[in-house]
DSSP file (Angstrom, degrees, kcal/mol; ACC not computed):
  #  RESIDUE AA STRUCTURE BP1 BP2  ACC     N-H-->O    O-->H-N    N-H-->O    O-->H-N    TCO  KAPPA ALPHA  PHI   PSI    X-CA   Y-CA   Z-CA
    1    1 A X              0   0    0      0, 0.0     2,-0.1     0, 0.0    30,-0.0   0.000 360.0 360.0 360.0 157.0    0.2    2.1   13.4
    2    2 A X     >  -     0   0    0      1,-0.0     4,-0.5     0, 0.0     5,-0.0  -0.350 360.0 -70.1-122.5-169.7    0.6   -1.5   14.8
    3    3 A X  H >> S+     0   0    0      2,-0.2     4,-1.2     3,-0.2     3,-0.9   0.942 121.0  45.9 -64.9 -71.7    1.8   -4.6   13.1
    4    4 A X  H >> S+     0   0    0      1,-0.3     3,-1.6     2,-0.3     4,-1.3   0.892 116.1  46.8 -53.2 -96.8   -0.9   -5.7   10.4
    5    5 A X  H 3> S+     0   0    0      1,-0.4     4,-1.1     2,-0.2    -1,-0.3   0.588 111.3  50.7 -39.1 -28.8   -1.4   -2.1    9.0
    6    6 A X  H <X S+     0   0    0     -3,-0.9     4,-0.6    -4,-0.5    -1,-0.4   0.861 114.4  41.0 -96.4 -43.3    2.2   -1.5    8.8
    7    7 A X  H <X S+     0   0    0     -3,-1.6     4,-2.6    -4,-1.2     5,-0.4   0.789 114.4  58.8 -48.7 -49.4    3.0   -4.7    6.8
    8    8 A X  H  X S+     0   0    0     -4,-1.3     4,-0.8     2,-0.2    -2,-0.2   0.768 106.0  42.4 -45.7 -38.4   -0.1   -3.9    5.0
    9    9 A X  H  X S+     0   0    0     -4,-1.1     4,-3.0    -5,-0.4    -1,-0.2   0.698 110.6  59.5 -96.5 -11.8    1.0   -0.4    3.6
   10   10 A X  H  X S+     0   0    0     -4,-0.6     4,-1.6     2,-0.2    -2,-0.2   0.700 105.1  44.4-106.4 -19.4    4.3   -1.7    2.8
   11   11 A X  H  X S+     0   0    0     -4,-2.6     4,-3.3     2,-0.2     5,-0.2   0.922 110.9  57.5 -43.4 -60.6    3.1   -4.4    0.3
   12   12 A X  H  X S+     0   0    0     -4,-0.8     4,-1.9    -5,-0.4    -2,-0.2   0.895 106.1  48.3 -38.8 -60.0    1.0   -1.8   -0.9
   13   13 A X  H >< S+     0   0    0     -4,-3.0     3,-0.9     1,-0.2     6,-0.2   0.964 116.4  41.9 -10.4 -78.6    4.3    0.1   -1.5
   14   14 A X  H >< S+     0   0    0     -4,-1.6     3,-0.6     1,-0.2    -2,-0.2   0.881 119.2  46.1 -58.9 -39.8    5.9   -2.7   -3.2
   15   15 A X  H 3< S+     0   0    0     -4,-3.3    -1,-0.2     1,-0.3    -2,-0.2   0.734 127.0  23.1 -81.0 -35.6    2.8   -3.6   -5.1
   16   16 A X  T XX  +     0   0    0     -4,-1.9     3,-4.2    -3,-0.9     4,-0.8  -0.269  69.3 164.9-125.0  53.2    1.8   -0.5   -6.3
   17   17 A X  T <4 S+     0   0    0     -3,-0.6     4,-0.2     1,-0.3     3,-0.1   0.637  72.3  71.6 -63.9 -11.9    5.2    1.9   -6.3
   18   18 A X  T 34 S+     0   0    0      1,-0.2     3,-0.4     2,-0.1    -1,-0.3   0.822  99.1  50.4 -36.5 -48.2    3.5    4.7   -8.6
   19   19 A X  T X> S+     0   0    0     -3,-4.2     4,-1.2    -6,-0.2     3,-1.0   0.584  79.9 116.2 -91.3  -1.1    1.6    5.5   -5.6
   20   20 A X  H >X S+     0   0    0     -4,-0.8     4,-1.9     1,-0.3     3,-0.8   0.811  73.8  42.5 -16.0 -73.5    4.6    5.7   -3.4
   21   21 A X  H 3> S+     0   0    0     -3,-0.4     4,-1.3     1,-0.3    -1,-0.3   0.858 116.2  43.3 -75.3 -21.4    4.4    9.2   -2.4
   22   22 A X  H <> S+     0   0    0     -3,-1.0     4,-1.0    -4,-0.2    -1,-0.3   0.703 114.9  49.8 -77.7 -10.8    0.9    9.6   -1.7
   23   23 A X  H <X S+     0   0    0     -4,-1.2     4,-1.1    -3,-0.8    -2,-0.2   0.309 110.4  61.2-134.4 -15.0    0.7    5.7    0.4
   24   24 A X  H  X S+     0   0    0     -4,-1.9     4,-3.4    -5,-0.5    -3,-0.2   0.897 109.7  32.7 -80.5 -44.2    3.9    7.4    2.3
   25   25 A X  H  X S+     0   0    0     -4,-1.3     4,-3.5     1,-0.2     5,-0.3   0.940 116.1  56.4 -59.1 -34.9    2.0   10.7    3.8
   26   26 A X  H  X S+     0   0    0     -4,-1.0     4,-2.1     1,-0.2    -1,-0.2   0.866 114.0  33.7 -70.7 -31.5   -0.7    8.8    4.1
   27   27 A X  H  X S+     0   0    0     -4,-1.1     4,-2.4     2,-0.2    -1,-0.2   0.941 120.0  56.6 -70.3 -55.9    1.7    6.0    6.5
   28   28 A X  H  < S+     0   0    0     -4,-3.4     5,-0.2     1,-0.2    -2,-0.2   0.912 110.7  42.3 -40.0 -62.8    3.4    9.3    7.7
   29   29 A X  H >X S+     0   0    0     -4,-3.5     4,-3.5     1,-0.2     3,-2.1   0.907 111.8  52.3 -29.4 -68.2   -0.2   10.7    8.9
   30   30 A X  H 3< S+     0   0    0     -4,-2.1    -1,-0.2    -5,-0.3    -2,-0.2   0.720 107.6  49.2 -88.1  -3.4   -1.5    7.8   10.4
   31   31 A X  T 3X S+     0   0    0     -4,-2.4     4,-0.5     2,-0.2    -1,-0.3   0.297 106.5  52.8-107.5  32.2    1.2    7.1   12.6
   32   32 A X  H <> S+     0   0    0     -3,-2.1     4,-4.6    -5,-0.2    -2,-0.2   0.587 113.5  46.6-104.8 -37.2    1.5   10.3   14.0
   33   33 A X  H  X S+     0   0    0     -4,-3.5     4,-1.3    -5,-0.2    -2,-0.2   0.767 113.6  47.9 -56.9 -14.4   -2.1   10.0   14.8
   34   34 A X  H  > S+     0   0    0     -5,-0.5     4,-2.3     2,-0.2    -1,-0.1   0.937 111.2  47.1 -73.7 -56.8   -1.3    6.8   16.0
   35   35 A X  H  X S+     0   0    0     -4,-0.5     4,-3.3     2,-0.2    -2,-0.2   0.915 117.0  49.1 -56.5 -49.9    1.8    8.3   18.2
   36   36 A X  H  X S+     0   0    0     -4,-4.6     4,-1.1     2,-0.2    -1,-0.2   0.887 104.5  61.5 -57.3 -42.8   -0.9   11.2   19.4
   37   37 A X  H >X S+     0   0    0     -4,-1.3     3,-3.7     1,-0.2     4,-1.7   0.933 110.9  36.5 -27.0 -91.9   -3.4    8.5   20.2
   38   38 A X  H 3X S+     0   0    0     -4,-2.3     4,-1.9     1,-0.3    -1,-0.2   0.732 109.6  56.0 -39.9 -54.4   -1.1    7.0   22.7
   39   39 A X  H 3X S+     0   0    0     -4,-3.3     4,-2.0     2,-0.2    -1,-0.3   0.713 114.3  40.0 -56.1 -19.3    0.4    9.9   24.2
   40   40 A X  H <X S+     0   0    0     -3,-3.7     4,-1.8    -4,-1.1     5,-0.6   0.871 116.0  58.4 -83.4 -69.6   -3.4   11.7   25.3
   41   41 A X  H >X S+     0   0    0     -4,-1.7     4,-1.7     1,-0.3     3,-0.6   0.645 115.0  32.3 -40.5 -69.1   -4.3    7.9   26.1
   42   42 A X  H >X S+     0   0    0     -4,-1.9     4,-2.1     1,-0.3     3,-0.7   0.896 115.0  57.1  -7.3 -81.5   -1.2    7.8   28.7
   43   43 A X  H 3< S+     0   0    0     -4,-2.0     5,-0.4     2,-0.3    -1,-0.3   0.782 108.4  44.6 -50.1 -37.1   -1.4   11.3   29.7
   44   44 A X  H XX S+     0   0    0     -4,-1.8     3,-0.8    -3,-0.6     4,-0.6   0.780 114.4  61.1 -78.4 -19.5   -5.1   10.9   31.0
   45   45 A X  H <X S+     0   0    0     -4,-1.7     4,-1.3    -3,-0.7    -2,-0.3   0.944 107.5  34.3 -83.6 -46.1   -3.9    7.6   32.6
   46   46 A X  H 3< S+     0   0    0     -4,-2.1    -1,-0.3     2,-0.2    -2,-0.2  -0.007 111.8  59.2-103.8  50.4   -1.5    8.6   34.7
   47   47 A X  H X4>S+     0   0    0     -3,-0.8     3,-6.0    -5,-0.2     5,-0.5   0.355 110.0  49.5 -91.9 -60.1   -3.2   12.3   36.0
   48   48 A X  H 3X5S+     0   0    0     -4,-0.6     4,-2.6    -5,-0.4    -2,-0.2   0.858 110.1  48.4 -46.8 -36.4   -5.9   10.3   37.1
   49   49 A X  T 3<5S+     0   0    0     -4,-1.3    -1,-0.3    -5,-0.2    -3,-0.2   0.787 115.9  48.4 -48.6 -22.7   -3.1    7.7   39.0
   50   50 A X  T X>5S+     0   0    0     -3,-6.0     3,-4.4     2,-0.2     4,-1.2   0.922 107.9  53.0 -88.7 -63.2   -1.8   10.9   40.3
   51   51 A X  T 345S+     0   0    0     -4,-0.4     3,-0.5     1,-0.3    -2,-0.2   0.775 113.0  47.0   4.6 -73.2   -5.6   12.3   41.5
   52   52 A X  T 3<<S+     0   0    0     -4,-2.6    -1,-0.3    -5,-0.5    -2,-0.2   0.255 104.3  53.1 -79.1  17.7   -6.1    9.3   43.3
   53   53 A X  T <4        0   0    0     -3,-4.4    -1,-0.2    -5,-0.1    -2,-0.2   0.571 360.0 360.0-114.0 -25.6   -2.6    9.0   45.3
   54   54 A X     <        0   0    0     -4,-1.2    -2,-0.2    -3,-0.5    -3,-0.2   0.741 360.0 360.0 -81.2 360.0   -3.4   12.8   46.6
């Protein structure tokens, strides 16, 4: 999760605090999809640097 979305759920938080535990997985969730994102996006980025150095 990046800046805007992350300010965004945490208003939500404050704004709505009922929903607290569901608006928490749901932040939990999307930044470990976020975290996965990156790490495949990385990992295909540097095999292919390594590919091309052999």
């Amino acid at each position: 999760m990046e800046g805007t979305e992350t300010i965004l759920f945490f208003a939500a938080i404050i704004l709505l605090p009922q929903y607290f535990p569901i608006l928490a997985y749901a932040f939990a969730g999307l930044t470990l999809m976020s975290a996965l994102a990156w790490v495949t996006l990385a990992w295909h980025a540097f095999r292919d640097k390594l590919e091309e150095s052999d």
